[in-house]
Structures are given as C-alpha cells and as structure tokens.
N, C-alpha and C positions, 0 to 999 in steps of 0.2 A: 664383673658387674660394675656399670656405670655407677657411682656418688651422685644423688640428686644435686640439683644446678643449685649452689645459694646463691641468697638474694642479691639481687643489686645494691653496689654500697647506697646510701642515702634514701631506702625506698623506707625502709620499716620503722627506720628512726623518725622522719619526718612524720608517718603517720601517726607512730606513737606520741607525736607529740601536740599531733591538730588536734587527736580523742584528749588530751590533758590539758588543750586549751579550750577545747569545748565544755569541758570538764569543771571547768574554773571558771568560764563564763557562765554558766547554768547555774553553780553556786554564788556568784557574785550580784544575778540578776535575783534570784532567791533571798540573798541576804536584804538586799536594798528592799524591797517588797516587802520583807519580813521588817523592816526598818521604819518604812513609809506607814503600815501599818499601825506599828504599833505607836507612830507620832498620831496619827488618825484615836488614837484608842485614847491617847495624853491629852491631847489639844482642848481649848478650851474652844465652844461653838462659837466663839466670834473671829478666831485662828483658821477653824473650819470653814467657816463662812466666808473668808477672806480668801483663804485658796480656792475656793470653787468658784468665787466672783472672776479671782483671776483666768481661771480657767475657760470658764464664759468666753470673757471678753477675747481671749487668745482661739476661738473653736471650737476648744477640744472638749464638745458638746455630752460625749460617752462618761468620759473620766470625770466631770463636771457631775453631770446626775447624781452617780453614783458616791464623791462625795456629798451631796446633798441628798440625798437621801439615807445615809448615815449621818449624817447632824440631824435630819428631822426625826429620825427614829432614838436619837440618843438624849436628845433635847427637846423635846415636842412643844413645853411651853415655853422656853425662851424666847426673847422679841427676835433675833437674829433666823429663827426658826421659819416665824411666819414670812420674813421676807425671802428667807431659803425658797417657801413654796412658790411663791410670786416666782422666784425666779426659774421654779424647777420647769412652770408651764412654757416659759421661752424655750426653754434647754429640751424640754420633749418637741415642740414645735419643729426649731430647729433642728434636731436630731430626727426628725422625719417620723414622729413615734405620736403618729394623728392620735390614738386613740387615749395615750396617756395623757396626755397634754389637754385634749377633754375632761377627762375626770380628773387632773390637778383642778382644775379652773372650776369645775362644780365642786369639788371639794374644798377648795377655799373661799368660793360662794357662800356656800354651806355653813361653813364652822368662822367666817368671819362678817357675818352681815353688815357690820358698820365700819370696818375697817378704810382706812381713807384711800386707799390706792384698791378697791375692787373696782373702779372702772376697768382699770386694767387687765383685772380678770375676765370679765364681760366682752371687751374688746378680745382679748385673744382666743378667746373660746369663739368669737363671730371671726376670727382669722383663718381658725384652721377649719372651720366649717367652709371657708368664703369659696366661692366657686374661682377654678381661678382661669385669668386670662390668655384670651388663644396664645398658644406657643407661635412661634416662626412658620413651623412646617403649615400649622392651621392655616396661616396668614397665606402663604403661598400658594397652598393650594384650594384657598376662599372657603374655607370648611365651614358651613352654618350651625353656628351654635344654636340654635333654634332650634334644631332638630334631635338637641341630646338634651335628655332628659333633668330638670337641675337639682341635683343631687345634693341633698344639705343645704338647697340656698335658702329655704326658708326658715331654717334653724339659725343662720349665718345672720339674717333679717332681724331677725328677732332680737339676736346678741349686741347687733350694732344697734338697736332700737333701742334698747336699755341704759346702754351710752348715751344715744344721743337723749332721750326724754329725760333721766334720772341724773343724767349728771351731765348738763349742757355746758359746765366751765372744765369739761376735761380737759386733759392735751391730748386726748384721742377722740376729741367727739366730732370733728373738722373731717379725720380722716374717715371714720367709721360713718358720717353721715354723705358723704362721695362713695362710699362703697354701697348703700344699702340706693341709693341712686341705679346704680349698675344694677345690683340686685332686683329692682324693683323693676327696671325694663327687663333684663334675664328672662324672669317670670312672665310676664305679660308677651314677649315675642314666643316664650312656649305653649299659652294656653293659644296664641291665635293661629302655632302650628297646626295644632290639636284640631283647632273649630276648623281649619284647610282641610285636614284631613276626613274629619265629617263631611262635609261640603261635597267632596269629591267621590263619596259614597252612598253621594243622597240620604246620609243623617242627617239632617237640617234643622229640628227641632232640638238634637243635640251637640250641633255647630251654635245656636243661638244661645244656651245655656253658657256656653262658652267666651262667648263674643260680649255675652252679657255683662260675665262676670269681669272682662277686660275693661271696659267701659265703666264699670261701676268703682271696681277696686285701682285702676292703675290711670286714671284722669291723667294725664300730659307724657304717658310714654309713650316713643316711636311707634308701637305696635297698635296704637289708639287708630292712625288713616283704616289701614289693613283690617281692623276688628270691624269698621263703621262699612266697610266695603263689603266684607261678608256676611254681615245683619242685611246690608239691601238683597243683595243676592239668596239669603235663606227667606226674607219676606219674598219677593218676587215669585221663588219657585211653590209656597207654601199659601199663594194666591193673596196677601194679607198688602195688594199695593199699597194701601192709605198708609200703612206704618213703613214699607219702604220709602215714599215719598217722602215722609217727614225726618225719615233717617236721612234720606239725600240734602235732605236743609240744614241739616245740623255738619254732615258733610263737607257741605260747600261753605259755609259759616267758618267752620276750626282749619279746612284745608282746602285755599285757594287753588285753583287749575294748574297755579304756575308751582307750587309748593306739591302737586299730587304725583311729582314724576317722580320713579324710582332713583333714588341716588348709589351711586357705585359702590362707597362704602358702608356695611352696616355700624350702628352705635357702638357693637361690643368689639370692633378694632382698636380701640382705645380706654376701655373699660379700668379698672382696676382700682388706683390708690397709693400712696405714698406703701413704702416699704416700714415694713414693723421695722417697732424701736426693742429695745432692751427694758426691762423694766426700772421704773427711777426707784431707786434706793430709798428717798425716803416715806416717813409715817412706817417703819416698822415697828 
C-alpha cells in the first residue's frame, strides 16, 4: 500500500500564515474602531465638530454625517450642534441622500426661526429640490425639456423665493434668484407644452386656460411668443375672431416679425447657476 503524497514543502506553512495575518489584520482594524470610538465617546462637541468639518471638506461625505450626527444626538443644545446641522444638510445633499437633506433643512427651519445663517437652509432645501440641467447626452441629442414633466420645481421656487424676498443681502440670494429665473421659464415652457397638446386634440377651451395662465403668471418668459400664438389659434377655431385679432396686436407689439423666428437653441441649454457652496461657519 502506497503512503499518501505529503504536501509540497512551502504550501501549508505559507497558508498558515496568510490565515494568521488576516487574523491580525481583522483584530488590528477591530481595535483602531474600537479606539476611534471610544475617542468619539471622550471628545468634547467642538473636537467632534472639528473632525467632521474636516471630513467635509476632504469628501468623505458618509464618515462625516455620521459623526455629526452623533455630536447632534449627544449635544443637542450646544452652539457647535446647530452649525453641525447646517452643515449635515450639505453632507446629505452631497452624499446624494435627497430626501434627508430635506428634512435636515425643514428641521432646522423649524427649531431655528431667527437664526442668522437660515438663508442657508432655504437656499439648500431650493438646491436639492432644483430641477437640474440637461446633462451632455440631453444636449446631443436636443432632448426637449419641455416635455418632461417639472418635478419639484415649484417647491425649488418657492425655496429660492424665500432667499431672495426675506433675505435679499444673502451671499445666496444672487445665485438663488438666477435659478428661480430658470425656474420660472422651466414652468411656463411646460404649461405651453400642455395647451399644444390640447390644441392638437381640439381641447381649445382647455388649451386657453393654459395659455392664459402663461401670460398672466410668467410675463417676459420665452414661452410668452408660443402661448400668444396658441391663444390666436384657440380664438380662431372657437369662432371668437375679435379676441384673436387683438391677441394678434399685442402679438406684433412684444414680438416683432424679425424676433418671431424660431431660434436653434432653447433657453434651458444654459440654465442653471453657480455651484453650491459649503456652509459659512459663522453665527453658530
């Protein structure tokens, strides 16, 4: 009877020694954790607050939250606290966590109404709401934003409204009132997709509701020629000439012969706004 084959010199030893350094790295990464911890547990909230600032500013948007959100839960009335939260709404923003970064922002709405940096919150809460601009692909392949439905801009409206009326000497009220710009044509190019669509199905009485409401609420946006065009057109077919003709005067009055040609690009090719900032540190 053959002896089974032993092992090849070097095979078993090497391995028993990868499992013994894995072995040792697992309790090494263990200890440090258990280490970092437990400075988390020591530290006082302006130590906390300090490392998570730095954290921020380096990216690392996950690790960041989550110490600020253990300073806010161990500290709650600390001044270092409330600017924690200011800063949690970027760090959820950033960290792509839409819906926390909402209710950081209404929550420090909420529990801070005079505090001197809530523009801030206003403004980011109308950031992550903001509708945002055509990507490259869009661009390439002339994708009409017109056509998609705007989703949260009027929430987004609202938020940079609050900026700009309530607190016109922000350092966000410049950029929030260029976006609510965008915004405000956004809107108005989709209610005159809308009244097209009526139009082309012989709703005409509710093409005009439409067209109505463009002209009334959105005075000097691009989609104003287009809205006055399909008010003649829904007078004409609903027999009511005298109010098309006078439509046609007003018409010809905002938009000369040489200004009524369609231009190549639309407005929301260039849409958007300065890129957010971080929030300023002070007034905590």
């Amino acid at each position: 009877m053959s002896s089974p084959i032993p092992p090849t010199r070097g095979t078993a030893a090497p391995h028993a020694a990868r499992v013994l350094l894995v072995a040792l790295g697992a309790l090494v990464l263990g200890a440090c954790s258990l280490h970092s911890k437990k400075e988390d547990l020591l530290a006082s909230p302006e130590a906390m607050y300090g490392r998570a600032a730095k954290m921020l500013q380096e990216g690392a948007f996950e690790p960041a939250i989550k110490l600020y959100e253990s300073l806010t839960a161990r500290f709650p009335f600390s001044d270092v606290a409330r600017q924690a939260r200011l800063d949690l709404i970027y760090a959820y923003y950033r960290a792509r966590e839409k819906e926390s970064a909402i209710d950081a922002a209404d929550t420090f709405i909420r529990e801070n109404p005079t505090h001197p940096r809530i523009d801030y919150a206003y403004y980011m809460k109308g950031l992550v709401y903001f509708e945002r601009a055509p990507n490259f692909l869009e661009r390439w392949f002339s994708v009409d934003l017109s056509e998609r439905p705007p989703q949260d801009a009027r929430k987004s409206f609202d938020a940079f409204a609050r900026v700009v009326t309530q607190y016109p000497q922000s350092d966000y009220a410049a950029d929030a009132r260029q976006r609510m710009v965008y915004l405000r044509n956004r809107l108005a190019e989709y209610e005159v997709h809308v009244a097209d669509y009526y139009v082309r199905r012989g709703a005409y009485v509710a093409a005009l509701d439409r067209t109505r409401y463009v002209v009334e609420t959105y005075d000097g946006a691009p989609a104003m020629r287009r809205a006055l065009e399909l008010t003649i057109t829904c007078y004409r077919k609903l027999g009511l000439n005298d109010l098309a003709a006078d439509t046609e005067k007003v018409l010809a009055l905002n938009f000369p012969a040489a200004e009524q040609k369609l231009r190549k690009k639309h407005w929301w090719w260039h849409g958007g706004g300065a890129a957010p900032a971080q929030p300023a540190s002070g007034g905590a």
